[in-house]
N, C-alpha and C positions, 0 to 999 in steps of 0.2 A: 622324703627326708633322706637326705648322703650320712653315710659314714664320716664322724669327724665334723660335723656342724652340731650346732645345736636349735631345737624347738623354742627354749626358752630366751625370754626378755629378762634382763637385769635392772631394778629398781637404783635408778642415782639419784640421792638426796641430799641437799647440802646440807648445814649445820644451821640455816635457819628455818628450812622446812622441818627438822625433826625437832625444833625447840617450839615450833606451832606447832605441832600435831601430837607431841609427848604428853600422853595425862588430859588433853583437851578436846580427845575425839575416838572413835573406833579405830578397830586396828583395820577396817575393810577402807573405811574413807582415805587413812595412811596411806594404804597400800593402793588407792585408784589416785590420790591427789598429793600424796606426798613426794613427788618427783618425777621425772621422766626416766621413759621406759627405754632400754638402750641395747641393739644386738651385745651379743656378746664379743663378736668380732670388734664393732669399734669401741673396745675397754681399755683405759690403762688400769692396773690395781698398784695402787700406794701401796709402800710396804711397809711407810713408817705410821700411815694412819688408817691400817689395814683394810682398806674400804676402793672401791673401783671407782674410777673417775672417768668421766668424761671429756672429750673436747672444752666444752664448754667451761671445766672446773680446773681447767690444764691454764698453763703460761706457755708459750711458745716463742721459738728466736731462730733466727734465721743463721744456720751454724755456711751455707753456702750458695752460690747460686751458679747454674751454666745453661750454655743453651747445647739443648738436645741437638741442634744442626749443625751447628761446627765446631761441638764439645769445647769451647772454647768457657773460661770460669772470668767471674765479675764477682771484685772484691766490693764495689761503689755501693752504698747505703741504698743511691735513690735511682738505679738503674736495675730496670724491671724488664726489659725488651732486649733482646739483641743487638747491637750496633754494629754488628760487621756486612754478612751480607746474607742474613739469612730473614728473607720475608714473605709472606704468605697472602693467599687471595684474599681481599673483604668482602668478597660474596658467600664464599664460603670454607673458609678457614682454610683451604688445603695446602699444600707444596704449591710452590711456583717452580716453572722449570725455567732457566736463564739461558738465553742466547747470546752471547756479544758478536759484533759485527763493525769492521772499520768501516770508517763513513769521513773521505776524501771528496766528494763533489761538490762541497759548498766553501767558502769564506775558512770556513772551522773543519780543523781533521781534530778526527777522533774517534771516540769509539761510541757506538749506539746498540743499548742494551733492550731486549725483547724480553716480556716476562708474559708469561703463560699458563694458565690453571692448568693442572693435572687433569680435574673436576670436570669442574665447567668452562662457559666460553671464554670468560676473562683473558683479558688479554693488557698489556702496558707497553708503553715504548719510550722511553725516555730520551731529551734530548742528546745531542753531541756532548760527551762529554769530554774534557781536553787533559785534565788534571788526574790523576790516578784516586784514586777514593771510595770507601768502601759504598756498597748499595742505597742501606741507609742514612747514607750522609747525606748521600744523590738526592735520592727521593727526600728526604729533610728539606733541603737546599730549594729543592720546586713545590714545595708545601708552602714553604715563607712565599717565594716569589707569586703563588698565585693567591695565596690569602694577603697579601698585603693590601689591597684594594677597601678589602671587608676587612680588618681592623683599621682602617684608615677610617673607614666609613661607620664601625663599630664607635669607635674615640668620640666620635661629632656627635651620635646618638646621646651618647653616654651621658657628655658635656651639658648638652639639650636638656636632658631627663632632670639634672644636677642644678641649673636652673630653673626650671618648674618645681620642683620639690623646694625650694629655697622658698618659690613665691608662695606655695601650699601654706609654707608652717608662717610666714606671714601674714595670710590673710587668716589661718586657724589663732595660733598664738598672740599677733598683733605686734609682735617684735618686729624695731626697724632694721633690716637687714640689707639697706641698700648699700651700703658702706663696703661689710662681706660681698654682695654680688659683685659688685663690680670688682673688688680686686682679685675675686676669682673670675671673672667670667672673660677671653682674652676679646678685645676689640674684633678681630676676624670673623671668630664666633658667633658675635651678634651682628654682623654685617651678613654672613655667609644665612644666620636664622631671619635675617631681615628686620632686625630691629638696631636700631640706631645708637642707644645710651643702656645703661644698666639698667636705671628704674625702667623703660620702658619691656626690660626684662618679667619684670613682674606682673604678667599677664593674667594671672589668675590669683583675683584675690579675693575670692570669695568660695562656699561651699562648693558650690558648682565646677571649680576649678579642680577641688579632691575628687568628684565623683571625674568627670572626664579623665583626669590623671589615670585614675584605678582602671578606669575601663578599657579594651584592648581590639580594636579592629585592625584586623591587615590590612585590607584594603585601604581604608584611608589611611592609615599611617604611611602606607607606599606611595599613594600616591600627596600627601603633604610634605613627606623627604622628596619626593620628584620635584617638586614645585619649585623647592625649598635651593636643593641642586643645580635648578637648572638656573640660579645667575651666579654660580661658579665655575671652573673647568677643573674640580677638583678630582670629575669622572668622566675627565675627556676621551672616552673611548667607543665604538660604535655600539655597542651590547651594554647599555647603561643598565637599562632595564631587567637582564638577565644576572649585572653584577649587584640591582640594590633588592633584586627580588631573592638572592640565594645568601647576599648579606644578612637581610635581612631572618632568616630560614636561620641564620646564624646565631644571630642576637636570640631568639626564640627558644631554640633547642641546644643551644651549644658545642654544635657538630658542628665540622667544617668538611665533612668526609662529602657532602652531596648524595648520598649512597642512591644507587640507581636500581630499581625491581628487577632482581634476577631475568625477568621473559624480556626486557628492554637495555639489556648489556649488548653495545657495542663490538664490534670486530676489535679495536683497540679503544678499551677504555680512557675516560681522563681520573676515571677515579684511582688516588694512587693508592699502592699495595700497603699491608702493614708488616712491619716487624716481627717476629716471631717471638714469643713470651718466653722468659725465661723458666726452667724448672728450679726447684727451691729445696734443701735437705734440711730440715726444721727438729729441730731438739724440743722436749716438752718437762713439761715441771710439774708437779703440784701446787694447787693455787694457794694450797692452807699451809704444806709442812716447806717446800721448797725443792723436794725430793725430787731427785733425775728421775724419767719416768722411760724415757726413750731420748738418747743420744745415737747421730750416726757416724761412722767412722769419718776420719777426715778426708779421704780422698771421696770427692763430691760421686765420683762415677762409682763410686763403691755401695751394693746392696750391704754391707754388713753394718752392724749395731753395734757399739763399744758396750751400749748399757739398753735394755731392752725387757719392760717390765708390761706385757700384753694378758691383759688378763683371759684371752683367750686360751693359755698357754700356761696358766695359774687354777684358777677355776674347773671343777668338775665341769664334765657337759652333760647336759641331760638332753633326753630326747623320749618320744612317747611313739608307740608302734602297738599294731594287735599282733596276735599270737602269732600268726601263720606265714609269718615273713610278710606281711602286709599292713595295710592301715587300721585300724581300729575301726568296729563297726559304727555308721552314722545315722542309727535311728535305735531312738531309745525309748521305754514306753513306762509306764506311769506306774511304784512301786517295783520296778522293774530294774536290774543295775546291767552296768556294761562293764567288763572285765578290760582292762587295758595296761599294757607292759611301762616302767619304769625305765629307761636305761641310765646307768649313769657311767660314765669316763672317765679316769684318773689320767691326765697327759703330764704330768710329774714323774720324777723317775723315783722319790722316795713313795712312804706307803703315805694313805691318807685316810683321815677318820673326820666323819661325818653325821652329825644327825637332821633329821627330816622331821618337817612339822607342815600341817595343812592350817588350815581353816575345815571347820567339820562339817559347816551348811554353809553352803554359796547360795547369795541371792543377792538382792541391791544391784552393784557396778560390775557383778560379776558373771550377770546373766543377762543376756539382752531383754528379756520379760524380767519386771521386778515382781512382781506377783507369784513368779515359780522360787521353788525352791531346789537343788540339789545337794544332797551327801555325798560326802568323798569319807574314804575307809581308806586309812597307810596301814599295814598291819605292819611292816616293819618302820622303824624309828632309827638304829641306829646301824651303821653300816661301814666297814674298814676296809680299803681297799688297797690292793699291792701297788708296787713302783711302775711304770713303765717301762722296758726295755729298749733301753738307747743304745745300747752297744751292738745290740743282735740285730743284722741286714739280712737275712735270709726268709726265705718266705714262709717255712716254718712260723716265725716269729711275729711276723705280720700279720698271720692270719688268726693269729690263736688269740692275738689283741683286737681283733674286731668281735665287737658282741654280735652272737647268736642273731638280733633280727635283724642286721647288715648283713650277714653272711650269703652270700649268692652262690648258684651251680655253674657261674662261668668258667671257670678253669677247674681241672681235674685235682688239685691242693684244697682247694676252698671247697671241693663237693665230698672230696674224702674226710676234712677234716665237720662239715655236715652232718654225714652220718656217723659219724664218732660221737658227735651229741646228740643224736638222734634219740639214744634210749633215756639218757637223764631226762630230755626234753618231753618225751611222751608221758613220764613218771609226774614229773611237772603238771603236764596239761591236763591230767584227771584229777587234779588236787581242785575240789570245792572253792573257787576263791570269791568270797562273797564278804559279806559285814559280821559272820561269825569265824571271820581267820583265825585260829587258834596259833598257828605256825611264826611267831613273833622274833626267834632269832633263824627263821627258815629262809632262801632268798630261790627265787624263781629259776636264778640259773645265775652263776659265778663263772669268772676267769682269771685271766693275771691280774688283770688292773681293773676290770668293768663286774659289772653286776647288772641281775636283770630284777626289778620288785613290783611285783603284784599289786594293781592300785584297781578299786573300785567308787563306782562312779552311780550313786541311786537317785533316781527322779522320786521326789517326795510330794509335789505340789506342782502344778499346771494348771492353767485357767482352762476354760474347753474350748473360748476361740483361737487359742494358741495352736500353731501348726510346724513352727519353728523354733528352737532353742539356739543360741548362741551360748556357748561356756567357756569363761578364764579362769584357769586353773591356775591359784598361786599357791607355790610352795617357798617354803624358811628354809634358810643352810646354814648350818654351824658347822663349821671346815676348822679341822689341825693337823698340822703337817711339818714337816722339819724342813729347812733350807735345803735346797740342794747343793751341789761342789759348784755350781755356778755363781748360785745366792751367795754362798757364804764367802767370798772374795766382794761383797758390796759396800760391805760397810755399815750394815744391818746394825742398831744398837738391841734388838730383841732376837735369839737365837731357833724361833720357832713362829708361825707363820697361823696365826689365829682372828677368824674373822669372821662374819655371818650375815646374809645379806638375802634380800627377798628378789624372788624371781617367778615368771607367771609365761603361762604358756595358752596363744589362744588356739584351744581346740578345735575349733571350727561352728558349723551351723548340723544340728543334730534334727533330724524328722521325728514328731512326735507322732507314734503309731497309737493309732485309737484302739486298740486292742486294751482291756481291764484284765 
């Protein structure tokens, strides 16, 4: 566990999982099926409907878009890719590196472009080109010219299909549809299929014609378009068989890329490169109030936020640690409790007050055995914590705001200011902390903004062939706080910052010591 993260998941629930589960169920089943569980990092928190939102509970728009390679901006609705000349390998995503090179020996001067994976072997080479124009136009330009063949040869399939389906709902329905064939079907068509008149189009008029329709063999299909082709010249070319076998690869899958196994790429590929995807600076809403949730500044190459509502950056954080600047122990025994630290984090610059509430026996969704049972002991409830200092850069300041089980002996500031807590912290670690805590406004160890609270943890119930526990530990937060000099330029119609929300932390897998 780092400094500045947090252990715990936050509960997002819409407004119609809490109107199922309000009054009509336990509050454990709430809390395992009343919503998805969500880091805290990926949170927005509404401010008008004081509750954390999700991606998913969010509206988003698209405030810009550019491409990372030639930082060049695209205002266009429906352009998602780069158009200049910035494109990358289909083997494997990387940079290509570009070569140009006149090319005078033939018929055509001009220039002939080499493109190169960084990566791997990939290689391109494009024709002579005569005319000045950017990369992706090029390569566009010989995408048409070598697909032209297979959407030619796509069109006739199609055509084909469009007739039989006609004769299907014929021979199903019993509607005369000879009339429609023929004005849709062109003369060529049924010369090029081998059929002479339109009804003679109507090839399958019976069930048996549905089932064949539905059914899908390549091979014959290629080779009845061969048959079919060969008294036209509409594929007069010597690789007939290579353009209606990779046509056809077409019609199927809907690629035209050919993509070839990385171990069987070519010294210079035919497969051509792709475009380079645009990056996107995306604004977000509230799905329910409408509320900005995060805007970005308008110059696209800009990290900064105009309005920027992260509930990482709102929300206490907690985290769970054992005493001694380490993990909490992980074997617990039967009647027996484990003692383990609270932390919690104010990253707000005002103060902030808080109360804490558990569940008293976990068992059900919250144990991996349902049959066991464990007790959780809060002995403190309610807990007030200072502002954070934003003004103060000095290391002084930074380290006196890291709680006590982050603190490390790396640098000679963080080991001095160590044992400066060393004696509270000893006074602390002899305190009795079990399920008779008397110490109710007492707290384990305080600072500026953080706090440390004593939580106990007691195994009440285990089967005996159990040799493993798993424990989710949920805790309730009732959070009030005042806007900060940020906030309060929002436009906030409530002047103070109140909200409450469940969050659960899974503890891990615990070894059940046979010791009584």
């Amino acid at each position: 566990m780092n400094w500045g993260s947090s252990d715990f998941k936050v509960l997002c629930s819409s407004e119609e999982n809490v109107r199922q589960f309000t009054g009509e169920t336990s509050t454990d089943n709430f809390i395992t099926k009343g919503g998805a569980w969500r880091e805290l990092a990926e949170l927005f928190f509404c401010p008008e409907c004081h509750e954390c939102k999700s991606y998913d509970q969010c509206q988003f728009s698209v405030e810009s878009k550019f491409c990372s390679g030639c930082f060049s901006v695209f205002e266009k609705k429906n352009v998602t890719k780069c158009t200049k000349n910035c494109v990358i390998c289909p083997m494997c995503g990387c940079t290509l590196a570009i070569n140009a090179k006149d090319d005078n020996s033939g018929d055509k001067k001009g220039k002939v472009f080499t493109m190169s994976c960084t990566f791997c072997s990939y290689a391109y080479k494009t024709d002579i080109v005569i005319k000045p124009a950017f990369l992706t136009k090029i390569i566009r330009q010989t995408n048409d010219d070598q697909n032209s063949d297979h959407l030619q040869f796509i069109d006739t399939v199609s055509r084909a299909l469009e007739v039989e389906i006609e004769a299907v709902k014929k021979a199903k329905y019993g509607d005369d549809r000879k009339s429609e064939v023929a004005t849709f079907v062109d003369p060529n068509t049924l010369k090029t299929m081998g059929l002479s008149t339109a009804s003679g189009a109507l090839v399958q008029e019976n069930q048996d014609g549905l089932e064949r329709l539905l059914s899908f063999n390549e091979k014959e299909d290629i080779e009845l378009v061969r048959t079919q082709m060969s008294k036209t010249s509409m594929f007069d070319c010597p690789s007939r068989d290579a353009v209606i076998s990779q046509a056809y690869s077409v019609f199927r899958t809907g690629s035209c890329s050919g993509k070839e196994k990385p171990g069987a790429i070519p010294k210079v590929s035919h497969i051509l490169p792709l475009a380079k995807k645009l990056h996107t600076r995306l604004s977000y809403r509230c799905d329910q109030c409408k509320s900005i949730l995060a805007l970005p500044d308008k110059n696209p190459f800009s990290t900064k936020y105009k309005i920027k509502w992260n509930a990482i950056d709102i929300l206490p954080r907690l985290s769970l640690s054992g005493r001694n600047h380490g993990d909490y122990p992980k074997e617990i025994t039967l009647n027996h409790s484990v003692n383990v630290l609270l932390t919690i984090e104010n990253p707000l610059s005002v103060p902030l007050h808080l109360t804490l509430a558990t569940i008293p026996t976990l068992d059900g969704g919250f144990l991996s055995n349902h049959e066991s049972s464990v007790q959780i002991t809060l002995p403190i409830a309610k807990v007030t914590l200072g502002g954070k200092e934003t003004d103060g850069k000095d290391e002084t300041s930074v380290i006196k705001s890291i709680p006590t089980p982050f603190l490390t002996e790396k640098t000679k500031i963080s080991k001095t200011e160590l044992a400066l807590r060393s004696d509270y912290q000893t006074i602390a670690a002899s305190k009795d902390i079990d399920s008779s805590f008397d110490l109710y406004d007492s707290l384990y160890e305080s600072g500026d903004n953080w706090c440390v609270i004593p939580l106990n943890i007691l195994l009440s119930r285990v089967p005996e062939y159990v040799r493993e526990l798993n424990i989710m530990l949920p805790l309730h937060l009732c959070v009030e706080s005042d806007l900060t000099d940020v906030h309060k330029f929002s436009g906030l119609h409530d002047s103070k910052l109140n909200y409450k929300y469940w969050t659960i932390s899974d503890m891990g897998t615990f070894v059940i010591n046979s010791k009584k």
